[in-house]
N, C-alpha and C positions, 0 to 999 in steps of 0.2 A: 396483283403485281407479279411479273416476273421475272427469273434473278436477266435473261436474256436483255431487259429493258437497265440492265447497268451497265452504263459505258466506260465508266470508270474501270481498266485494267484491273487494278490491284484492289481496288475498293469488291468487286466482286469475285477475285481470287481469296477475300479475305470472306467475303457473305456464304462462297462453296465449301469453305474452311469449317467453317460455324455448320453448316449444312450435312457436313461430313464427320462433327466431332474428332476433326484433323487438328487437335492442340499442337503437334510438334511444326504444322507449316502452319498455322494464325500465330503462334509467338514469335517464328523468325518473321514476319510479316508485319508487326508490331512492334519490335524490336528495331526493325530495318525504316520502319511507316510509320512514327506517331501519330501524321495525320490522321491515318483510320479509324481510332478511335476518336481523336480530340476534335474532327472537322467532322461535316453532314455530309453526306451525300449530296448532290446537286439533281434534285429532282421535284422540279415543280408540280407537281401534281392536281393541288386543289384539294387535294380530300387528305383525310387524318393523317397519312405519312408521307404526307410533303417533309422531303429534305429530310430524309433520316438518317439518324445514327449508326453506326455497328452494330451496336449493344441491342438495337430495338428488334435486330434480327434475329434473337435469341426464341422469340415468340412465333414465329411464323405468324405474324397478325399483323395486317393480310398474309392470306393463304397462300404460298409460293409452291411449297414441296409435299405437303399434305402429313409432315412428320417432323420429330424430332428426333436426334440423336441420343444414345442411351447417355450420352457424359454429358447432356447439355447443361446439366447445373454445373459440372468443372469448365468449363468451355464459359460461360458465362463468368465465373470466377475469374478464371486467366482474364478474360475483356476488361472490368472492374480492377482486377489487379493493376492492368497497366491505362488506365486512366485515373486512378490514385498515383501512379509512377511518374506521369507525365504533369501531374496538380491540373487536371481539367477544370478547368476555372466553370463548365454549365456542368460537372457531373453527377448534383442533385436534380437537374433537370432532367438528364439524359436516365437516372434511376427511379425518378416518381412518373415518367412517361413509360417507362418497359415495365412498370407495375401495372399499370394498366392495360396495356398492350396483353399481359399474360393473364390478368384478372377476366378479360372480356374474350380471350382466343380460343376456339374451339380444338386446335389441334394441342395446346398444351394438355388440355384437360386428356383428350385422346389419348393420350400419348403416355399420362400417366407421371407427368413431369409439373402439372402445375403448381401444386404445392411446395417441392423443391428449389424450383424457380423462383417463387416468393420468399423463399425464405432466403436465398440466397444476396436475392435484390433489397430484400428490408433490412437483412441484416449488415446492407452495408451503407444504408444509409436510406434507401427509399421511403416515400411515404406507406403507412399500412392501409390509410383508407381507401374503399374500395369495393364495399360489403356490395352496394345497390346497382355499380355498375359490372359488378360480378353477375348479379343476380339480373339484367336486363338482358344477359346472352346467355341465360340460364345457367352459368356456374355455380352452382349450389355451394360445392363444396369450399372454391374460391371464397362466396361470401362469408362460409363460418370461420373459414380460417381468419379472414380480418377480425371478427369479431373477438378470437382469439389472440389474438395479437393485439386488441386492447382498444379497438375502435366503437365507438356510443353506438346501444343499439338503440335507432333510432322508428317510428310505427313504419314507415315504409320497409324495411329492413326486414322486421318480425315479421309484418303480412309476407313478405316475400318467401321469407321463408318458414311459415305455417306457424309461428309462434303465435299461437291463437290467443294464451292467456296474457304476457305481454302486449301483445298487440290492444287487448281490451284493456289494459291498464294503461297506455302512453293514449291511446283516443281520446278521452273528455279533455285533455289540457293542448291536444294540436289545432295549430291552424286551419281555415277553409283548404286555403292552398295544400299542407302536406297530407288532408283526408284526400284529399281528390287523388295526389300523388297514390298514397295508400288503393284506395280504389282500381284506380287502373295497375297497379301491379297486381292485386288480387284478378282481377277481368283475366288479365293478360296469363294468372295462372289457372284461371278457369275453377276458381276458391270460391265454391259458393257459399259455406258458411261465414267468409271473410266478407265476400259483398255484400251477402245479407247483412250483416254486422254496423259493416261501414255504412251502409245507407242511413239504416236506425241512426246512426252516432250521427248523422248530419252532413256526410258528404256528398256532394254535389254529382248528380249521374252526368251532368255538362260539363266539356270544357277541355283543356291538354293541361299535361303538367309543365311546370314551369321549365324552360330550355337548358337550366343551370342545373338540372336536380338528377340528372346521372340517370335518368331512364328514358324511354322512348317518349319524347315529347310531342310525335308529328301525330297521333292519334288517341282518341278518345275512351273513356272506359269501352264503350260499346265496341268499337273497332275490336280494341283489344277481347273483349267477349269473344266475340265471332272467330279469331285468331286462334284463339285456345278450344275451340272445338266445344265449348261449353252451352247447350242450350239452355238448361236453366240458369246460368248467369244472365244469358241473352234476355231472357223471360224477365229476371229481377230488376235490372235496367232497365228492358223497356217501361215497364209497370211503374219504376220510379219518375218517369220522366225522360229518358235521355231523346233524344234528336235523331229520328231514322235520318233525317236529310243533312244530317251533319256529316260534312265530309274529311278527309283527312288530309294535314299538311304538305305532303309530297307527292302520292300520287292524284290527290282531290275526288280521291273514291269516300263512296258511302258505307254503309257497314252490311247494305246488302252487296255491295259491287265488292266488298273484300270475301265475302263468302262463297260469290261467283269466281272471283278468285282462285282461291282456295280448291275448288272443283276442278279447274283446269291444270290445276300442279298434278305432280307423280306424286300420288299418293295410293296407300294403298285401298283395300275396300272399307275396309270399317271405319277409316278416316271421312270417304268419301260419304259412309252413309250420314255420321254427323254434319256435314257440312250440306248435303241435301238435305236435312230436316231443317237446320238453320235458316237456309235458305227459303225455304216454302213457308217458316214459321215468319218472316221479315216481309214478305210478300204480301201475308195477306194481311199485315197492321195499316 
């Protein structure tokens, strides 16, 4: 998105405000506009920020400006301040959605603001969980913070983040469904101890995780092997069982066709060469 594509006048004088860490013009703006905070934006989109809030533009998620302001946790204060001022009748909705928005944003992490920003958001009421959909855009550090904050660790969670000895403790008593989960977040981080692990434990080298479960659901542990650059994951999969002709939910690639992929991005050499070995190792099963 970007901010160009908001027609709304004031609504985007208020988004360059935030953009700006400009607290003295977003309070008179606020002040003057309770809409801005307490109404959506008007933008249908289709995709995750359909129709958003102010407050969700604290995250840059989606990418707009490729940064954040150094006061963006006061800046985000002020927004919250005045939609407790105004009694926003959705503003636990509008604070459990910019949890996640900042939980899953690349540029907060960049930026060195995300943890700030979570703490700002939960403490004013947002939810903390978060831990797996932190760890599905790779926020590592987003994840421990939830977990710090008081959120179940659950085995997908530990595998994600290399809790090797947890994660062998919560395995015997999980479901098919959240080993597999488990599995593919281990694939996807190229953990071969963990997939070796989970295999033994009985997880299934077939199949996506469930839509609901906070990680990338449109592709399979093996997709996500291939992804992570991991040949010996590739190797422990195949050998288990998983499906070369299985292909993945959105683009309807196989997990040789993501490795070819993978060849054609900018990447650097050493990337390239794992992904060439991949590839010729996929080819000739």
């Amino acid at each position: 998105m970007k901010n160009s594509e908001i027609k709304d006048i004031l609504f985007l004088e208020a988004v360059e405000a935030i953009d700006a860490g400009d607290i003295t013009k977003l309070e008179k703006l606020l002040s003057e506009h309770p809409r801005l905070v307490t109404e959506p934006l008007d933008r249908a989109s289709g995709d995750y920020f359909e129709n958003p809030y102010l407050l969700w533009f604290v995250a840059d998620n989606p990418i707009r400006v490729e940064k954040l302001p150094v006061n963006i946790a006061e800046v985000t204060r002020v927004l919250i301040h005045y939609l407790k001022k105004y009694e926003s009748t959705n503003i636990e909705h509008q604070l459990n959605y910019a949890v996640g928005l900042v939980s899953t944003g690349r540029i907060p992490r960049e930026s060195g603001a995300q943890l700030d920003l979570l703490d700002v958001l939960i403490e004013a009421g947002g939810s903390s969980g978060g831990a797996l959909i932190a760890l599905a855009h790779g926020n590592t550090e987003a994840a421990e913070y939830h977990l710090k904050r008081g959120e179940k660790l659950t085995l997908a969670v530990a595998v994600g983040l290399n809790k090797v000895n947890e994660a062998m403790q919560l395995a015997p008593n999980e479901t098919s469904e959240n080993k597999l989960l488990a599995l593919t977040i281990a694939a996807f981080s190229g953990n071969t101890r963990l997939v070796s692990f989970l295999l033994d434990s009985g997880a299934a080298p077939n199949g996506f995780p469930h839509p609901k479960s906070g990680f990338h659901s449109h592709a399979t542990p093996l997709h996500q092997s291939v992804f992570s650059g991991s040949l010996d994951t590739v190797k422990l999969l195949v050998a288990a069982g998983a499906k070369l002709d299985a292909t993945d939910k959105i683009y309807e690639g196989t997990a040789l066709s993501w490795a070819e992929y993978m060849l054609e991005s900018d990447l650097d050499q050493a990337s390239k060469n794992k992904f060439t070995v991949i590839q010729k190792y996929l080819k000739e099963q």
